[in-house]
N, C-alpha and C positions, 0 to 999 in steps of 0.2 A: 422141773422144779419151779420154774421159774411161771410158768403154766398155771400150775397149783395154788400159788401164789397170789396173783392175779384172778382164781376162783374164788378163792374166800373172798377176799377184796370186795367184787361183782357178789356173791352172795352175802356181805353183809349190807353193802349198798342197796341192793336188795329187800333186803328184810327192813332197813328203815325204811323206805318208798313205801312197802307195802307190812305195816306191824300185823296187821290182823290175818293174814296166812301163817306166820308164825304159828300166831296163838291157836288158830284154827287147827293146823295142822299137830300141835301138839297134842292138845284136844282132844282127836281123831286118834293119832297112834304114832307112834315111828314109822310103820312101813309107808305110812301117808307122806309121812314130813320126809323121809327119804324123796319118793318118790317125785316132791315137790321142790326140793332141794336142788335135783335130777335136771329136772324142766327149765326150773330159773336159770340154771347154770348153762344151759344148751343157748337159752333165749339174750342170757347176756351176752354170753360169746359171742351167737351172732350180729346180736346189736352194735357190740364195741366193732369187729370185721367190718360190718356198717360204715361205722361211723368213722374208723383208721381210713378204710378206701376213700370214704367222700372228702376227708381233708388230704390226702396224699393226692389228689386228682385237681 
């Protein structure tokens, strides 16, 4: 849940960094903006693990 939570978070975070994939991706279709949704969400994850280990260290 708590997981979940902290997605939307990272994929609204996200979407203001970057507005024009949004829009792009709307654009295009759903399956696109799924898809893109998919990626950011993997990409933030890993960033935030990132960046938790480098201040825990």
């Amino acid at each position: 849940m708590k997981e979940q939570q902290m997605a939307q978070r990272s994929n609204r975070w996200f979407y203001q960094q970057f507005p024009p994939i949004r829009w792009i991706a709307k654009s295009i279709g759903k399956d696109i903006d799924f898809q893109v949704i998919k990626w950011n969400l993997e990409m933030t994850l890993v960033y935030l693990r990132i960046h938790q280990s480098s201040a825990i260290n």
